[in-house]
Each structure stands twice: as C-alpha cells, then as structure tokens.
C-alpha positions in Angstrom: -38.3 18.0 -15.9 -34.2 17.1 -15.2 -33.4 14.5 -17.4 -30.6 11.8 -16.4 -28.8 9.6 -18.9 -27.1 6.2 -17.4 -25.2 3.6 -19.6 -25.9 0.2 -18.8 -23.4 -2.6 -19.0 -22.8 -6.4 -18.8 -20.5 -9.1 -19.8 -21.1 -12.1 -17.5 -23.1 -14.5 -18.1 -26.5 -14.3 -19.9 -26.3 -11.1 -20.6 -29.1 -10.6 -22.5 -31.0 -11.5 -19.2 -28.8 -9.3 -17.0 -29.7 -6.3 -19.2 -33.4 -7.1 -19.3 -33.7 -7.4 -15.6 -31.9 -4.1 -15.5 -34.3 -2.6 -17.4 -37.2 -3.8 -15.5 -35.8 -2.3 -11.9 -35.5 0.6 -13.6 -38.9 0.8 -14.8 -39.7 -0.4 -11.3 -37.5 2.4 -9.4 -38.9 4.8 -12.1 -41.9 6.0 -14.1 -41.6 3.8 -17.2 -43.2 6.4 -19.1 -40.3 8.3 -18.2 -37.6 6.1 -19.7 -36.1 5.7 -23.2 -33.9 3.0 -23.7 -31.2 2.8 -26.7 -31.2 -0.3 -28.8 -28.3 -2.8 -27.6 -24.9 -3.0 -28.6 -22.0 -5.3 -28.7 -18.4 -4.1 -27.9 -15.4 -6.2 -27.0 -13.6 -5.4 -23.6 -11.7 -2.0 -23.3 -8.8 -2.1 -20.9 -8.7 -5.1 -18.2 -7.5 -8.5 -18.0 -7.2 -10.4 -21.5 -9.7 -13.1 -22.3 -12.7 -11.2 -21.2 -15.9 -11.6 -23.4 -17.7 -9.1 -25.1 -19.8 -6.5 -23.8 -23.6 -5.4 -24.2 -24.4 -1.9 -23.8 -27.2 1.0 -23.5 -27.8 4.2 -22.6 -30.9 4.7 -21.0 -32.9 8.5 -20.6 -34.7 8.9 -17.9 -36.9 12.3 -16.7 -37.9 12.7 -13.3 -37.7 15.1 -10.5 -34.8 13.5 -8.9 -31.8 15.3 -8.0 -28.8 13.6 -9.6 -27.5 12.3 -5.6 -30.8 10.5 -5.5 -30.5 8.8 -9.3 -27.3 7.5 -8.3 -28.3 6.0 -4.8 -31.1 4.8 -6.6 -29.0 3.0 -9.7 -26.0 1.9 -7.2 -29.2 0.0 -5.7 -30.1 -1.8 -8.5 -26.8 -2.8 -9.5 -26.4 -4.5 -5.7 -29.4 -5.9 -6.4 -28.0 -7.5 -9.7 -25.2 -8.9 -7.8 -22.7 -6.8 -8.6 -19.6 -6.9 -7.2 -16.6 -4.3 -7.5 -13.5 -5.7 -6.8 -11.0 -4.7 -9.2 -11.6 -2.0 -11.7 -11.8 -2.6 -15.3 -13.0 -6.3 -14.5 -15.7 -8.9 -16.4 -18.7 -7.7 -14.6 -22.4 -8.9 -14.4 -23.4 -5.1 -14.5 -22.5 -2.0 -14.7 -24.7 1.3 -14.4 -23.3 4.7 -14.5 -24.9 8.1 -13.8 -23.4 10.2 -17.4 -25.3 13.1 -17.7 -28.0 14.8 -15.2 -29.9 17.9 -16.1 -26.6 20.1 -17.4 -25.1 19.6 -14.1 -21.2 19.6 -13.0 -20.1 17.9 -10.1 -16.9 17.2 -8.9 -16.6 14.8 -5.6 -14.4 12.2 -4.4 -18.0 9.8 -4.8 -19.7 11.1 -7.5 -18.4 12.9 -10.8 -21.0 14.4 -13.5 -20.9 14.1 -15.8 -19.2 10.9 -15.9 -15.1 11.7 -16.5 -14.6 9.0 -19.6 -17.9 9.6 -21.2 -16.6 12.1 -24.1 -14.0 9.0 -25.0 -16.4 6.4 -24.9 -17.4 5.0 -28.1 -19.7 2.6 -26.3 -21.6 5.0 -24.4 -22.2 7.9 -27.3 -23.4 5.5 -29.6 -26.3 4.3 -28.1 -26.9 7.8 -26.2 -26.6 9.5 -30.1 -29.1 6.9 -31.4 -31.9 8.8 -28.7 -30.8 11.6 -27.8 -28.0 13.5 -30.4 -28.6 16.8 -29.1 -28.3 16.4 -24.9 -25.6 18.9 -24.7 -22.3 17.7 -22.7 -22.0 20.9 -20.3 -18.2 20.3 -19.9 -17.4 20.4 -23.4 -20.4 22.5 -24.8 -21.1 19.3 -27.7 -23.5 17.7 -28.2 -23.5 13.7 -28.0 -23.7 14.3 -31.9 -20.7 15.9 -32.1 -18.6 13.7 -29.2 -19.2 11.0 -31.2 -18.4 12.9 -34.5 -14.8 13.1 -32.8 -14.6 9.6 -31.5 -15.5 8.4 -35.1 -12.9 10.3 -37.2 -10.9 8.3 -39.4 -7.6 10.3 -38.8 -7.8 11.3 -35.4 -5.3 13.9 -33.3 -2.9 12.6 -31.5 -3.9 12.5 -27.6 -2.4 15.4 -25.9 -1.1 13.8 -22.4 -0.6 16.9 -20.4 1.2 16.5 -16.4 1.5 18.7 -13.5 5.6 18.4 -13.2 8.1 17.5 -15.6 9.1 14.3 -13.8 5.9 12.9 -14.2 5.9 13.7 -17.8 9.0 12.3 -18.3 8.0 9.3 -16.6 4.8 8.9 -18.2 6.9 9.4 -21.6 9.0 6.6 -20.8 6.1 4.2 -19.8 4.1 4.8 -22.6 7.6 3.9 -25.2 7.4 7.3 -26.3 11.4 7.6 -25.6 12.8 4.7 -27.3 14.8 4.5 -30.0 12.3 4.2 -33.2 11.6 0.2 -34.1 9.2 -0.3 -36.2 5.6 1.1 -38.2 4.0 0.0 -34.9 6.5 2.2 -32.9 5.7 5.2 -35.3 2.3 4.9 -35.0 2.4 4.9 -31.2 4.3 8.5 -31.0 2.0 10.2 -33.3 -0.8 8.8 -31.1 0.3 10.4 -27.7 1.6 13.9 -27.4 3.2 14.2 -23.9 3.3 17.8 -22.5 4.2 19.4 -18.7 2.5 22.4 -17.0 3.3 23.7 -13.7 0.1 25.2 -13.3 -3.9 24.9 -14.1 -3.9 28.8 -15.1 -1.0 27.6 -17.7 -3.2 25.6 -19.1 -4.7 27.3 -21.7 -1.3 27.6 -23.5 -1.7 23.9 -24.1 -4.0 24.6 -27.1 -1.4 26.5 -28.4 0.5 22.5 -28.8 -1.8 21.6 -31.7 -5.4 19.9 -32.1 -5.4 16.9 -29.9 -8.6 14.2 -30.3 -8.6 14.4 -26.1 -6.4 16.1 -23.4 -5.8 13.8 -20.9 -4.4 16.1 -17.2 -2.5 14.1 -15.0 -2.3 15.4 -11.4 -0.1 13.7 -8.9 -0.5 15.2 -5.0 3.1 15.4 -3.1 1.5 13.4 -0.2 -1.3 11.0 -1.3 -1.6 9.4 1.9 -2.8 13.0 4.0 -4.4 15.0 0.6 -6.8 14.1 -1.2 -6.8 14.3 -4.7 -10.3 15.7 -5.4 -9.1 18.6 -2.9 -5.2 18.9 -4.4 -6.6 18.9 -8.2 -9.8 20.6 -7.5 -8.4 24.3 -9.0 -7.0 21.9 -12.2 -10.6 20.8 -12.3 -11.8 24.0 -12.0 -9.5 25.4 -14.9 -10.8 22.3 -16.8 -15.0 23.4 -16.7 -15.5 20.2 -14.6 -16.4 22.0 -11.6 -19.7 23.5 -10.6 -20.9 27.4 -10.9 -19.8 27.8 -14.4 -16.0 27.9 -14.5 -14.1 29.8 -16.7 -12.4 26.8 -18.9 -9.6 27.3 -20.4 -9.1 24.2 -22.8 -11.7 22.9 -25.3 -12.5 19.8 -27.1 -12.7 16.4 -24.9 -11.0 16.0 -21.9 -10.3 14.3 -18.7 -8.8 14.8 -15.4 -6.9 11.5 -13.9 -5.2 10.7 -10.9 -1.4 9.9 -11.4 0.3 9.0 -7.8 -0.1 5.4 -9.3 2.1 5.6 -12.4 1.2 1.7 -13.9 -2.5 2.4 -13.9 -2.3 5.9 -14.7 -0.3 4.3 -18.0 -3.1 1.8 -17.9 -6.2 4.9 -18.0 -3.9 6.4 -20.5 -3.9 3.4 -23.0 -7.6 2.3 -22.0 -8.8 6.1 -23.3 -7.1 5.4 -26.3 -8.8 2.6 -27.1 -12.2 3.8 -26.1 -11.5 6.5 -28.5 -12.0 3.4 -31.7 -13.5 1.0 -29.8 -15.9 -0.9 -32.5 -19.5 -0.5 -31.7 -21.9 -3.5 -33.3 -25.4 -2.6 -33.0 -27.3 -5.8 -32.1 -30.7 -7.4 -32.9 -31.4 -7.6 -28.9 -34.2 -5.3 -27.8 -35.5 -4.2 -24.7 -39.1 -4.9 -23.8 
C-alpha cells in the first residue's frame, strides 16, 4: 500500500493542543491503524521574523490507497480547519502540515512538489521521520532518511555549494551573502568557507559542478528573463529535470542533497539561502510530549 509521510508543525499558542487535535483529524481523515506518529520535538524558529517562539514538530506515516493529490487536499483541509492562515512565508503559525514523501514519487508543479524541496536540509523533519522510519528511501537523492540525517548531523560539514544560472546572478548573490568583502573577522571566515558560490549557463553543465568539491547541499538558483509572462516551474523545469526532481526517472546529474529555488527575488532568494543553512544545524530537542 503507498505510504505518505507529512511533518507536522506548530508554534502558536498551546501547541501541545494544536498538535493533538492534529493528530486526531488525521486519524479521523484516515485509518488510524494506518498512521504512525514520531514522538515530539522542540526546535527554535529557522528563518522568519526574530522573536518567534519555539517550534513542536512530527513526522507522521501514513499507508493508504490515496494518491499523493488526494493526501494533500486532504492535509491542506485539516490545516484550514485548524485555522491556519498563510500570509507571509516563514511566519509563527498555529500549524503547519506538509506532504514530504509519497510512495517514491517525483512531482514537480507550480502547487505541489514531492517530495517536499527543503526536506533533505531539514533537521527538524529527518529527526522525527528517522526515529520511525530510517530506511523510507528519498527518490531524489537515492538516501535514506538515515543517511539525510547522517549529513545534516556532521560535525564538520561542506561548505554549501550555491550554484546560479548566469554570472550576474552569482555575482549578485556573492555580494549579498558578504562573500566579496574585504576579510573582517573569525565570523567573516567562517561565512566564506560556508557558501561556495558557482555559475552555469546550463542544466546539462551541471554535472561539472561535482567536479567543485563535496558540498553538504547544492543549492540551483534559476532566475526567468521575464517573471511576469513565464513561469518558473515551466523556465526551470529542464534544470529540474537535470536535478532528478522531475517525474519518469530523470537522468540526474548531481548527487548528494539538493534544492531548486526561485531567484527573480534576490532578498529572499538570500533569505532561502541563509534559512537552508541553518536548517542544515538546526538543534533538534526531543520532548516528553506524546501523541495519544
């Protein structure tokens, strides 16, 4: 039977309660004999305004005969129903439920993305999915959630390999990130040897990128020349292709972790980029909070 793995989320509120009513539409919407949930953990706020309060998380497996369009609908409702409201992205929210993994599936739409495009960087989301299920295979990557979080957990990472679509992006993105100025300080140094910032004209030069040295995550930037008449799941779709994130068994051509991200929005492109790097060490607290 396809399996489906979601990651739960929540830090407004009582939390605690939030999560538990999740669980109980879900067990609702589902067969609960067909749901594991991970234990609950605590992990302060990745990217976003400052001053937000921690977050409780969970992965949650669920095997049924739904195709993976119909377990989204289906978790999109219950997070409605929760009173969720999306208003600006990487806000405090009173839930959050995403669709990660379904049945070894790749899907690439401008609505729905499987599996989910941050997951592999997501310290918060492989640890509970390794504490039940280690050896769902990621079908992007060819891992398993064992080994994802193996790489999220090393103690002397790679640097992230940034890699963009024209040189004047890269140099721009170079520049935002501080990559360009003049050395300052041990906090300076330790910001160029975490971002490696590369161009390629092409998604079939991409597989010379590996050739740059091991990275901990490649990060593609894609910019369109016309955002407001192309868009960007069509313009980047043969870099996704190139990437393994597309359906029908793509040849990839890079390996390890990676992610595909729009760019015609340089500050929160900068933003994604600085966000993945902190998913990448985010601490991960597992709590005494259970699910019923």
């Amino acid at each position: 039977m396809p399996r489906s793995l979601i990651s739960l989320g929540a830090n407004l509120g009582n939390v605690h309660e939030t999560m538990l009513s999740a669980s109980r539409l879900l067990r609702d919407e589902f067969n609960s004999e067909a749901l594991i949930f991970s234990p609950l953990y605590m992990t302060p706020a990745v990217g976003g305004p400052s001053g937000q309060s921690d977050f409780l998380n969970a992965v949650v497996s669920i095997d049924s005969d739904r195709s993976s369009w119909q377990v989204w609908d289906a978790i999109k409702k219950i997070e409605n129903e929760l009173g969720r409201q999306r208003l600006h992205r990487w806000e405090a929210r009173r839930i959050d439920i995403d669709l990660i993994l379904h049945h070894g599936q790749r899907i690439w739409t401008p609505h729905l993305k499987v599996p989910h495009p941050r997951m592999c960087m997501r310290t918060f989301v492989l640890t509970p999915a390794l504490s039940i299920t280690p050896d769902e295979i990621d079908p992007i990557t060819q891992s398993t959630i064992r080994d994802l979080a193996a790489n999220l957990y090393n103690p002397t990472p790679d640097p992230i390999l940034v890699i963009c679509n024209s040189e004047t992006l890269a140099h721009a993105i170079r520049k935002g990130l501080g990559l360009e100025d003049s050395p300052r300080d041990h906090e300076h140094l330790a910001l160029t040897r975490r971002f490696t910032v590369r161009s390629c004209n092409s998604p079939n030069e991409l597989g010379m990128m590996e050739k740059q040295g091991a990275s901990s995550l490649k990060i593609v930037c894609v910019e369109t020349p016309d955002p407001e008449s192309i868009q960007w799941e069509d313009y980047s779709y043969p870099w996704a292709h190139a990437m393994g994130l597309t359906p029908k068994n793509p040849p990839t051509v890079l390996s390890g972790p990676r992610y595909l991200l729009p760019a015609n929005d340089l500050p929160w492109a900068l933003h994604e980029i600085h966000a993945a790097a902190n998913a990448l060490s985010c601490p991960v607290t597992r709590t005494d909070l259970t699910f019923p």
